[in-house]
MARGUPA-986646 format. One record per residue (C-alpha): residue number from 1; residue in three letters; y, x, z. Coordinates in steps of 0.2 Angstrom, whole numbers, always signed. Each point is the difference from the previous one (the first is absolute). Layout:
N
+-----+-----+-------+-------+-------+
|   n | res |     y |     x |     z |
+-----+-----+-------+-------+-------+
| NUM | ala |     Y |     X |     Z |
...
+-----+-----+-------+-------+-------+
END
This chain:
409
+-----+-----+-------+-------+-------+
|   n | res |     y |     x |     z |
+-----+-----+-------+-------+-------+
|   1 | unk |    +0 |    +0 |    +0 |
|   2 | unk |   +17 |    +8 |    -6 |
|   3 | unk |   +11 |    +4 |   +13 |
|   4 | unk |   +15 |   -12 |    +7 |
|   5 | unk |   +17 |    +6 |    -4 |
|   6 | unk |   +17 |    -4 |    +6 |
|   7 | unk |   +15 |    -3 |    -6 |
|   8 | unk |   +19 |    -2 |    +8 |
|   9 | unk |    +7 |   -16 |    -4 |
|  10 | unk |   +10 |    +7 |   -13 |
|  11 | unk |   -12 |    +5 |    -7 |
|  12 | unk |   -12 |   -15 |    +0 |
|  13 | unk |   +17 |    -8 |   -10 |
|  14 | unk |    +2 |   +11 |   -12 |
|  15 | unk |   -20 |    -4 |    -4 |
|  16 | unk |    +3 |   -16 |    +0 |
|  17 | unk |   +15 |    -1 |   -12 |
|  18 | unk |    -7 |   +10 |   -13 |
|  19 | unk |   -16 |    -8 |    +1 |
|  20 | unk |   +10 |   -16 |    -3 |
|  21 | unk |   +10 |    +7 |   -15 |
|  22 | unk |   +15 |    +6 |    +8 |
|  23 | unk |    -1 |   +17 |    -5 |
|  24 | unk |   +18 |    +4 |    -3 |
|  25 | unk |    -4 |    +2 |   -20 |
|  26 | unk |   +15 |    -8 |   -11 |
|  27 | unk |   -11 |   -12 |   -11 |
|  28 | unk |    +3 |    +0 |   -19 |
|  29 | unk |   +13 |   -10 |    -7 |
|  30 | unk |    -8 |   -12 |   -11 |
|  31 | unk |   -17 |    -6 |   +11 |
|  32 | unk |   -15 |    -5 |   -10 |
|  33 | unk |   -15 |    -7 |    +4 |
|  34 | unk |   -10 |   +16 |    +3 |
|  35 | unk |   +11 |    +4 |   +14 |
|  36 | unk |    -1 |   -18 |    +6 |
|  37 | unk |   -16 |    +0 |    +0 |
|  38 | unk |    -2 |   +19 |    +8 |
|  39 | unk |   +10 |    -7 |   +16 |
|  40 | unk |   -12 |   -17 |    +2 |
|  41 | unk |   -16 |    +9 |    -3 |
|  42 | unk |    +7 |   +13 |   +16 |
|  43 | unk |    +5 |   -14 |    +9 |
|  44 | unk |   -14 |   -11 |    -3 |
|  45 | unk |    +8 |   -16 |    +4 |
|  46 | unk |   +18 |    -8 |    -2 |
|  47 | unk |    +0 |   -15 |   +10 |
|  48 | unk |    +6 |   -18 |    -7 |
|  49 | unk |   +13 |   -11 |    +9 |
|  50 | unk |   +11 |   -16 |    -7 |
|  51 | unk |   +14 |    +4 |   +11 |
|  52 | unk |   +14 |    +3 |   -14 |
|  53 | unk |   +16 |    +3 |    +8 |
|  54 | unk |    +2 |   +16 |   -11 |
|  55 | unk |   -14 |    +1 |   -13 |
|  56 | unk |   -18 |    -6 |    +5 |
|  57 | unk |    -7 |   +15 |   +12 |
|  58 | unk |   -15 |    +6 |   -12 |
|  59 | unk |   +16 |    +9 |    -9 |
|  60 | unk |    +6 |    +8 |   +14 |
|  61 | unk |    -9 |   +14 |    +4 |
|  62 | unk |    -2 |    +7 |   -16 |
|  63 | unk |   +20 |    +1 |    -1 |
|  64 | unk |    +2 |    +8 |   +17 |
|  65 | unk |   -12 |   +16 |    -8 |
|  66 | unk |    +4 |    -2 |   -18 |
|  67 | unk |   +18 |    -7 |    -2 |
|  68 | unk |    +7 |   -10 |   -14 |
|  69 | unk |   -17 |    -5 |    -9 |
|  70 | unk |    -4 |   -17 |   -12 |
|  71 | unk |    -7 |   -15 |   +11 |
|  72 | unk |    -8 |    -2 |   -15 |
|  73 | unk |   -11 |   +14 |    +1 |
|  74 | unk |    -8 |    -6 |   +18 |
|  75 | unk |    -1 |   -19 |   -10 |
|  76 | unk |   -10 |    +9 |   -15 |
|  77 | unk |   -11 |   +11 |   +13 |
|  78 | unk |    -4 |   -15 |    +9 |
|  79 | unk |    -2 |   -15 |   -10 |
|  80 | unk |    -1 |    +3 |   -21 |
|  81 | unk |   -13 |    +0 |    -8 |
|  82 | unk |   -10 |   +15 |    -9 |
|  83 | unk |    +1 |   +18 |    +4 |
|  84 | unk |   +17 |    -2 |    +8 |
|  85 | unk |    -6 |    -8 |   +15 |
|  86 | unk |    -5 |   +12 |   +15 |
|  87 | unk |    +1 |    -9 |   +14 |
|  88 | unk |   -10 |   -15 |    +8 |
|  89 | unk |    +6 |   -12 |   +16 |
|  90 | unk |   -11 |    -2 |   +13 |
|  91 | unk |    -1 |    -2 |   +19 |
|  92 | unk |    +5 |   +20 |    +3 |
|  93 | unk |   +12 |    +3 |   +14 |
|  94 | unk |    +5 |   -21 |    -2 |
|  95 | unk |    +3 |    -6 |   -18 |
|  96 | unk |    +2 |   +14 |   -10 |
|  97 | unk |    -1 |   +10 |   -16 |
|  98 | unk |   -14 |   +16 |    -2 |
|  99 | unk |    -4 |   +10 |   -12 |
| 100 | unk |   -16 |    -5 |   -12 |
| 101 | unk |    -9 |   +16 |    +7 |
| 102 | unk |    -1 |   -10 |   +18 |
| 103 | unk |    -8 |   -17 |    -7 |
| 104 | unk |   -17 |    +6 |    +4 |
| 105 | unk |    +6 |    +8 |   +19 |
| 106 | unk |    +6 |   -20 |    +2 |
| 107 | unk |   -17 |    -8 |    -4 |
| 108 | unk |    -9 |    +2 |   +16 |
| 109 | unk |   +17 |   -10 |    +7 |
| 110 | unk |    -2 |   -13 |   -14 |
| 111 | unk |   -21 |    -4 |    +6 |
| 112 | unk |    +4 |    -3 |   +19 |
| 113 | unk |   +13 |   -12 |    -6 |
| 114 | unk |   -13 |    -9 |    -9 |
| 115 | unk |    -9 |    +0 |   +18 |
| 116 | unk |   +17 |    -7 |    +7 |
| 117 | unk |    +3 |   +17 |   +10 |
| 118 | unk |   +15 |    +8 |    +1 |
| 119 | unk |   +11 |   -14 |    -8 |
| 120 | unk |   +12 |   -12 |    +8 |
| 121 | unk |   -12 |   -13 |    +8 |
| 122 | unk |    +8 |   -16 |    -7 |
| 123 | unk |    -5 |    +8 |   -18 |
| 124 | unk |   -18 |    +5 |    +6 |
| 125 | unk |    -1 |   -18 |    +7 |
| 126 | unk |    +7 |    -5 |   -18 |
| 127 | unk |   -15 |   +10 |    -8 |
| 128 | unk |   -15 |    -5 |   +11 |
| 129 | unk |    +6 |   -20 |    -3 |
| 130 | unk |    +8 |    -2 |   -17 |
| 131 | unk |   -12 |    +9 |   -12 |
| 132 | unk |    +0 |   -15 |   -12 |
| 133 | unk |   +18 |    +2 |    -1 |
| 134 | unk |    -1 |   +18 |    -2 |
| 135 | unk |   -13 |    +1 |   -13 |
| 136 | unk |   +14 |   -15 |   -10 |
| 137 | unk |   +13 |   +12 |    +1 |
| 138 | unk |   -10 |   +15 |    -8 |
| 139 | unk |    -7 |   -10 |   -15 |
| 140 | unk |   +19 |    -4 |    -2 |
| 141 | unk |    +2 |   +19 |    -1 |
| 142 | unk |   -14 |    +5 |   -10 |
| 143 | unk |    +5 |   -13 |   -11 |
| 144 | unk |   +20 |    -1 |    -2 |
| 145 | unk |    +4 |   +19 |    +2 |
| 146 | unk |   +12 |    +5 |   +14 |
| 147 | unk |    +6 |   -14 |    +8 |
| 148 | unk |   +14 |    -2 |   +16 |
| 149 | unk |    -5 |    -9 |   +14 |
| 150 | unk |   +13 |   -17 |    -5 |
| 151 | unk |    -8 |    +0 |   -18 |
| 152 | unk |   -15 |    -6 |   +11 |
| 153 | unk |    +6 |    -9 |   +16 |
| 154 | unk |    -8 |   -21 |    +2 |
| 155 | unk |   +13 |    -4 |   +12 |
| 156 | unk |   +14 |    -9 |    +1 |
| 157 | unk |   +12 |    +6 |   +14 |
| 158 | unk |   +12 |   +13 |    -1 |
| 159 | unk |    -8 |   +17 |    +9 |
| 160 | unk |    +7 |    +5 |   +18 |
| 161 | unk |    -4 |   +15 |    +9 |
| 162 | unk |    -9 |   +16 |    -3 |
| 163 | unk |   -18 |    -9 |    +5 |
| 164 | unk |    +5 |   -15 |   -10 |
| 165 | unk |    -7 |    +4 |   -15 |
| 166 | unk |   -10 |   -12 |   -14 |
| 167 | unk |   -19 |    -2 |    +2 |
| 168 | unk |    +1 |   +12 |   -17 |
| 169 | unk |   +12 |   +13 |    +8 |
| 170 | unk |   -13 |    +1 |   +15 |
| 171 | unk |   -16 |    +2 |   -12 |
| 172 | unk |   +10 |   +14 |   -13 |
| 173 | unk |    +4 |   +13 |   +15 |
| 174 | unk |   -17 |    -6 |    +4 |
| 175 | unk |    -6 |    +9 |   -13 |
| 176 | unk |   +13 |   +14 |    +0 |
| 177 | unk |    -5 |    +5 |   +15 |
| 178 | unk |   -18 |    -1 |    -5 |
| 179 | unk |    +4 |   +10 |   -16 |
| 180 | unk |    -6 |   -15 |   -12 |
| 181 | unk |   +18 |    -1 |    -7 |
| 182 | unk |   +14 |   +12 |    +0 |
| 183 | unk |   +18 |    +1 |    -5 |
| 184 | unk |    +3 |    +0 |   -19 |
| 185 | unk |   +20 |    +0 |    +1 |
| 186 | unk |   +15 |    -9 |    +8 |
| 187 | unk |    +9 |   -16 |    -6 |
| 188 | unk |   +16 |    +3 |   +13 |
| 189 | unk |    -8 |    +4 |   +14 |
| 190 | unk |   -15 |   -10 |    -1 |
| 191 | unk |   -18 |    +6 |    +0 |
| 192 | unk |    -9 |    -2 |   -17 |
| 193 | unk |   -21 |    +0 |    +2 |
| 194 | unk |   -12 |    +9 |   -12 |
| 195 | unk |   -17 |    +5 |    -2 |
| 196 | unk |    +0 |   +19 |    +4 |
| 197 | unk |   -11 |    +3 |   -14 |
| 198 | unk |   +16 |    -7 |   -11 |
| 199 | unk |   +12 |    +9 |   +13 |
| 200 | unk |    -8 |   +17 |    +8 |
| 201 | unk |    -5 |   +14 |   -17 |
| 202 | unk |   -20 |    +0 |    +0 |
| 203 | unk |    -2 |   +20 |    +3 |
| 204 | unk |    +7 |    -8 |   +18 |
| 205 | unk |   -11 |   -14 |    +4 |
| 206 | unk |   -16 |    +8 |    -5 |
| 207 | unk |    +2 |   +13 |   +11 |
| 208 | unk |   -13 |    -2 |   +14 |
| 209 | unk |    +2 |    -7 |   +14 |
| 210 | unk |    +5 |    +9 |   +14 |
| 211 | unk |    -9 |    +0 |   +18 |
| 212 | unk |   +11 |    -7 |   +15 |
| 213 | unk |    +2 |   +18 |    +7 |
| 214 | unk |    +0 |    +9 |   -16 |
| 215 | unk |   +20 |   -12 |    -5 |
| 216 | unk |    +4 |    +2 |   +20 |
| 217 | unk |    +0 |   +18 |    -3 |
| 218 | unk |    +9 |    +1 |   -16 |
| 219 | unk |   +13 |   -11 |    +6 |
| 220 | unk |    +3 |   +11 |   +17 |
| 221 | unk |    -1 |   +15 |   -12 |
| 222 | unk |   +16 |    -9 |    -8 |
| 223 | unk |    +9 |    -6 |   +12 |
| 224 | unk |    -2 |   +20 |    +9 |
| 225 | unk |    +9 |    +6 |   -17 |
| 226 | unk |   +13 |   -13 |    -1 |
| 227 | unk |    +4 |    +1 |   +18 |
| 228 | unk |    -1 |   +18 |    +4 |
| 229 | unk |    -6 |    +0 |   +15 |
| 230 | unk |    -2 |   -15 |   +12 |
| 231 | unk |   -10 |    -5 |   +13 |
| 232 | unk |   -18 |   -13 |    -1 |
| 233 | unk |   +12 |   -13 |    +2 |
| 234 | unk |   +12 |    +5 |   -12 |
| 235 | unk |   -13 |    +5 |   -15 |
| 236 | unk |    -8 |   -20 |    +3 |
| 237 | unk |   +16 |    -7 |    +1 |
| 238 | unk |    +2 |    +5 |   -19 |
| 239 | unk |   -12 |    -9 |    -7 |
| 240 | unk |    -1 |   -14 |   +14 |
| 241 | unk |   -21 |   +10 |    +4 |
| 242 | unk |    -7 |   -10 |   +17 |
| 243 | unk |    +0 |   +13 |   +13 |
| 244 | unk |   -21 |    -4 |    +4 |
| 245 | unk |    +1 |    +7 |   -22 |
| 246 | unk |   +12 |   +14 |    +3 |
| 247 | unk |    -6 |    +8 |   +15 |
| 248 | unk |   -17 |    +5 |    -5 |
| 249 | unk |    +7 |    +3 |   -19 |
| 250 | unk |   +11 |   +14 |    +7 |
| 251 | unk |   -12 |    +9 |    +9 |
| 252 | unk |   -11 |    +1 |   -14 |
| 253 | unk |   +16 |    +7 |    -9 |
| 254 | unk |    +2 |   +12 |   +12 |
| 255 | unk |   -16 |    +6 |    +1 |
| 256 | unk |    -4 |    +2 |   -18 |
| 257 | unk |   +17 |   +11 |    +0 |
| 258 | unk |    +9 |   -13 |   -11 |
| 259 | unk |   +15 |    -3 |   +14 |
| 260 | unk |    +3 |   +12 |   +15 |
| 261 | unk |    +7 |    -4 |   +17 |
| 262 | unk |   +16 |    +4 |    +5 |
| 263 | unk |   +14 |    -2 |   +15 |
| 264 | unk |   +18 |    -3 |    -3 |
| 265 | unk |   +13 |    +2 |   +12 |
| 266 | unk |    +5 |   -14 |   +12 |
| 267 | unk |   -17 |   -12 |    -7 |
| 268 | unk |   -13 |    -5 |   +12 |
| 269 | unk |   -11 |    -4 |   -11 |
| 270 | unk |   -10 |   +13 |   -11 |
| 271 | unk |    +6 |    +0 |   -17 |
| 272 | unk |   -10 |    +6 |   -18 |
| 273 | unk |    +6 |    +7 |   -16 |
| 274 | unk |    -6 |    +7 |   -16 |
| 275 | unk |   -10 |   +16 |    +4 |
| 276 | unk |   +12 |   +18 |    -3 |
| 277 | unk |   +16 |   -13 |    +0 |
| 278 | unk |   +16 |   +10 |    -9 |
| 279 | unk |   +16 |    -4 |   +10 |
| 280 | unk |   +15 |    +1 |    -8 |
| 281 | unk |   +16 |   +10 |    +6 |
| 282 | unk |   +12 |   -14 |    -1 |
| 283 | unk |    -1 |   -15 |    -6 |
| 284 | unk |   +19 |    -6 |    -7 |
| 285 | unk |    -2 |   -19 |    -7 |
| 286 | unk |   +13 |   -14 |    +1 |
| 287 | unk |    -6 |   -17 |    -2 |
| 288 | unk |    +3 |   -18 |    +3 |
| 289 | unk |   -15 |    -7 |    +7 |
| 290 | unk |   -10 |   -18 |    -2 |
| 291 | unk |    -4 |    -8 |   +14 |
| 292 | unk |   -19 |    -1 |    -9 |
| 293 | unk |    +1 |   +22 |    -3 |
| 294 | unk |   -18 |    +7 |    +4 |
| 295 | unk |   +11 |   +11 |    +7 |
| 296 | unk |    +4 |   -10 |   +15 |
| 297 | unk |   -15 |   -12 |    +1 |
| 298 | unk |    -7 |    +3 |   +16 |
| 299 | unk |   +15 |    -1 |    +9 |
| 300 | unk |    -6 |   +10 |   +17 |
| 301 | unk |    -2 |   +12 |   -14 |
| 302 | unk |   +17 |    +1 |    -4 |
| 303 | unk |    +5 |    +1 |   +20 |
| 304 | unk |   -12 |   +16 |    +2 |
| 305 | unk |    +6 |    +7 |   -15 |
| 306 | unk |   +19 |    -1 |    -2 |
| 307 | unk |    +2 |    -8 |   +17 |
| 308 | unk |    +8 |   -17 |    -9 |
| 309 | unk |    -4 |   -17 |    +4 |
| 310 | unk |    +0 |   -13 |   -12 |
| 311 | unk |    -4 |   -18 |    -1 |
| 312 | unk |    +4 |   -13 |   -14 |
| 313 | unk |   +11 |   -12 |    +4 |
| 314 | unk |    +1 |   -12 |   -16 |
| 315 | unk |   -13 |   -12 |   +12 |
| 316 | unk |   +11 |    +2 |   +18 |
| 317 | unk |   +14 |   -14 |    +1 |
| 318 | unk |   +17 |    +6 |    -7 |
| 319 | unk |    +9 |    +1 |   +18 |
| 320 | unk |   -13 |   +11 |    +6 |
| 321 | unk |    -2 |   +12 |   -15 |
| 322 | unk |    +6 |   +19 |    +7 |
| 323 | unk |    +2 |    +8 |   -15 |
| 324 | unk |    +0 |   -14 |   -15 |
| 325 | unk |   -13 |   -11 |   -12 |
| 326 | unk |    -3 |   +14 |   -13 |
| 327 | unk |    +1 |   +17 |    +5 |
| 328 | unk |    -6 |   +16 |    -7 |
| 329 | unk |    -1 |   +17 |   +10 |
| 330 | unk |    +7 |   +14 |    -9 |
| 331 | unk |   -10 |   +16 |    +1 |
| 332 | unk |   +11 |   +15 |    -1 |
| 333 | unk |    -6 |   +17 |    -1 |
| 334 | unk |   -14 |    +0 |   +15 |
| 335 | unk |    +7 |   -13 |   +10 |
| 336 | unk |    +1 |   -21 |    -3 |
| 337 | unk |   +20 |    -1 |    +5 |
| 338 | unk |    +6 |   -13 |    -2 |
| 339 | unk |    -4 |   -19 |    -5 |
| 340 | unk |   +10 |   -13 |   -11 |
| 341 | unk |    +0 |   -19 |    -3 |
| 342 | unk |    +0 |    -1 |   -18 |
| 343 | unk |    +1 |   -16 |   -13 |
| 344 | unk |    +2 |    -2 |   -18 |
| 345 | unk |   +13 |   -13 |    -5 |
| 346 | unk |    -4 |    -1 |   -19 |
| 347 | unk |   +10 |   -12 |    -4 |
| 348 | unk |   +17 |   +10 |    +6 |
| 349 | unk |   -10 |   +15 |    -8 |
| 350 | unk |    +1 |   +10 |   +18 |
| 351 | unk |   -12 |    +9 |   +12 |
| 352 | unk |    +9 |    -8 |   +17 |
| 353 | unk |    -3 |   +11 |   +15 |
| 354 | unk |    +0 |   -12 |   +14 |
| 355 | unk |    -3 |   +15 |   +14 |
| 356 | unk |    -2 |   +17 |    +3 |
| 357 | unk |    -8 |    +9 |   +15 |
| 358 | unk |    -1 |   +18 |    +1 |
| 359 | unk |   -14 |    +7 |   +13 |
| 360 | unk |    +4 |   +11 |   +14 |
| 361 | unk |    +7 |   +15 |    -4 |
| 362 | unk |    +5 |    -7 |   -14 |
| 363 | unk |    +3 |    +3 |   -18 |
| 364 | unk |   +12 |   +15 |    -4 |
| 365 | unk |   +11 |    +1 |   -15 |
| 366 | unk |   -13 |    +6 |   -10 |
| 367 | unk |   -10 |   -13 |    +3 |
| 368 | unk |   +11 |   -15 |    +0 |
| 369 | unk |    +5 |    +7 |   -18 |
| 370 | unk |   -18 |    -1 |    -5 |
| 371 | unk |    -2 |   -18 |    +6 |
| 372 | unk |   +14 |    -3 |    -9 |
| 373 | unk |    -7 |    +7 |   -16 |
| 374 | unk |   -16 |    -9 |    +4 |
| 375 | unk |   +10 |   -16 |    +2 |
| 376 | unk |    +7 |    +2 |   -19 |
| 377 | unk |   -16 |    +5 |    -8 |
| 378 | unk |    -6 |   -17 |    +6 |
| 379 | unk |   +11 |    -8 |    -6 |
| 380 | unk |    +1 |    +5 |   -16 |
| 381 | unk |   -19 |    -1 |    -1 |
| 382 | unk |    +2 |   -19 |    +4 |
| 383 | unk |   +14 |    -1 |   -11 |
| 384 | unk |   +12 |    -5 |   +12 |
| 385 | unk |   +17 |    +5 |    -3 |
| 386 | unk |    +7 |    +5 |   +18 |
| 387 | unk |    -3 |    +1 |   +16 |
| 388 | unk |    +8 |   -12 |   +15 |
| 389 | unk |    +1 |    +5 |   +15 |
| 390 | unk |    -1 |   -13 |   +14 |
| 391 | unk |    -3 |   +11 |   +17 |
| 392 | unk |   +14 |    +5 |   +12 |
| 393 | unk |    -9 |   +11 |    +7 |
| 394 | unk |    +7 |   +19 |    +2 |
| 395 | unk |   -15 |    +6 |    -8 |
| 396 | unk |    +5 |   -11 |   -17 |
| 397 | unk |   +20 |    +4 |    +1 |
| 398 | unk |   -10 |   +20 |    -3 |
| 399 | unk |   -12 |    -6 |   -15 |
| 400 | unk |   +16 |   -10 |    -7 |
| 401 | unk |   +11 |   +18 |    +0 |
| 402 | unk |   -18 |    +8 |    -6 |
| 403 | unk |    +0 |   -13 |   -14 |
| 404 | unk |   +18 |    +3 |    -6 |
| 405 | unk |    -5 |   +16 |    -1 |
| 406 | unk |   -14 |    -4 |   -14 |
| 407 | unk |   +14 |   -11 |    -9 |
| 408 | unk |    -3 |   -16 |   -13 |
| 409 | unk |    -4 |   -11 |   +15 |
+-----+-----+-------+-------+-------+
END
């Protein structure tokens, strides 16, 4: 068994950043899809959210490590048709979208929920009771072609909350869950269903099929690259692994030298990282965060690594929000310094900053510049034309000097 190493915390974050593509390097000007698809494939996962105050979150991340690149390109990756598409949704981290190499690490998860294990119980419930419906809903698909669960729904009523979907919204992320359909493309933001075999390229789904232990592993595996080091915890939290499956798996890992224990300064728990792990020197990166950034996922994480603590508020009533309904940390250099409420207001053609909070000790004139450049370059990549400023605060009256700096606001 190799040896445990240790690392001081600034070093653990400077694992972590690269790991998670901060490296510092100035990406190209004009992004592509191989680079697109070079970050995913590192990351592993980029999660899927609705919430659209500034652009639906999926997009986010891969402007906080690549800058001003084409929504289209993530549209294309995800949800075209032919050779374009490299990426599949599934159950990963939550919703989210994967690379194509991960489809047969995601099968094992797709069986149990065939079993009704490790699936919200109301749609296991749904599954062991409504197989008529169920087996309806998939002759539709196999019949009709990618199909939205409205173009299918008997009843009558409007739809309410989240659990109040149609019998055939029930019975198509039935299947989804079970692998039986999958997501061909979006209509808005609505789901539509295939068959994988008219969906997922062949080479994919005839690869064969994976043991239990054998995807548990290889998802560990990329969770340890994408996360640089972390503890058991951590690396489950990733790809949302059951602690009864990631516990054994990791030892296993350990054993056959695949991962190697280590200690990081300040953690009480063990941690494990890639075996002969290349820290870098420094680590200088500044980027607006999504709330949904694999970078921040496991928020106790977060605490033990840049000492922040960060909760979203979009779901806590307005007069006891803290810091504001949309807020994105910004990573500056080693450190996350600073937060800031932010809303796109198309229709005025603005990026409207509703509050800024810098973390103690603050950010310096440097870094208050490079928010500020940060703030631009998000606004020209949602085509917005300028940026309001709507916080009294101190720390806003400094990004408002920093951003006259920068001019054409």
């Amino acid at each position: 068994m190799p040896a445990t190493v240790s690392f001081t915390l600034k070093q653990a974050r400077r694992l972590a950043l690269a790991a998670q593509g901060f490296n510092g390097r100035q990406p190209p000007a004009a992004i592509k899809p191989v680079q697109l698809n070079r970050l995913i494939e590192r990351l592993g996962i980029v999660q899927i959210d609705s919430v659209n105050a500034l652009v639906r979150s999926h997009y986010l991340p891969l402007f906080s490590r690549l800058g001003n690149y084409s929504p289209d390109l993530l549209d294309q990756a995800a949800w075209s048709q032919g050779r374009r598409r490299t990426l599949f949704e599934y159950w990963g981290h939550e919703a989210s979208l994967l690379p194509l190499s991960m489809y047969p690490l995601m099968r094992w998860r797709m069986q149990r929920a065939t079993r009704g294990e490790d699936i919200y119980q109301q749609l296991a419930r749904f599954g062991r009771e409504q197989q008529d419906t169920i087996r309806r809903v998939l002759a539709s698909v196999e019949e009709l072609g990618a199909l939205g669960a409205g173009s299918l729904s008997t009843r009558q009523e409007r739809a309410g909350p989240w659990w109040d979907w149609s019998a055939e919204k029930h019975a198509l992320e039935w299947l989804f869950a079970t692998g039986e359909v999958t997501v061909a493309g979006r209509r808005g933001f609505e789901r539509l269903y295939d068959l994988p075999e008219r969906v997922i390229p062949s080479v994919i789904l005839q690869q064969p099929l994976l043991s239990e232990a054998e995807a548990q592993r290889g998802l560990l595996l990329h969770a340890a690259t994408a996360l640089g080091v972390g503890t058991e915890k951590d690396l489950r939290d990733y790809f949302r692994l059951n602690p009864a499956d990631s516990r054994p798996r990791l030892a296993e890992l350990v054993d056959a030298g695949e991962l190697q224990t280590c200690e990081v300064q300040g953690w009480r728990q063990p941690a494990y990282c890639l075996p002969e792990p290349k820290v870098p020197r420094k680590v200088e990166a500044s980027a607006l965060l999504s709330p949904f950034d694999s970078l921040i996922w496991e928020r106790s994480r977060t605490e033990r690594l840049f000492d922040f603590r960060y909760r979203l508020e979009i779901y806590t009533p307005q007069d006891k929000r803290v810091y504001g309904y949309y807020v994105l940390p910004f990573l500056h250099n080693e450190r996350i310094a600073a937060r800031v409420d932010l809303r796109a207001e198309r229709a005025l053609s603005r990026l409207a900053v509703h509050a800024v909070h810098e973390e103690v000790p603050g950010l310096n004139e440097a870094g208050m510049l490079a928010l500020a450049v940060n703030l631009r370059q998000m606004a020209d990549w949602l085509g917005l034309e300028r940026i309001q400023l709507n916080c009294q605060r101190e720390s806003a009256e400094r990004l408002r000097v920093a951003l006259a700096r920068l001019g054409g606001n």
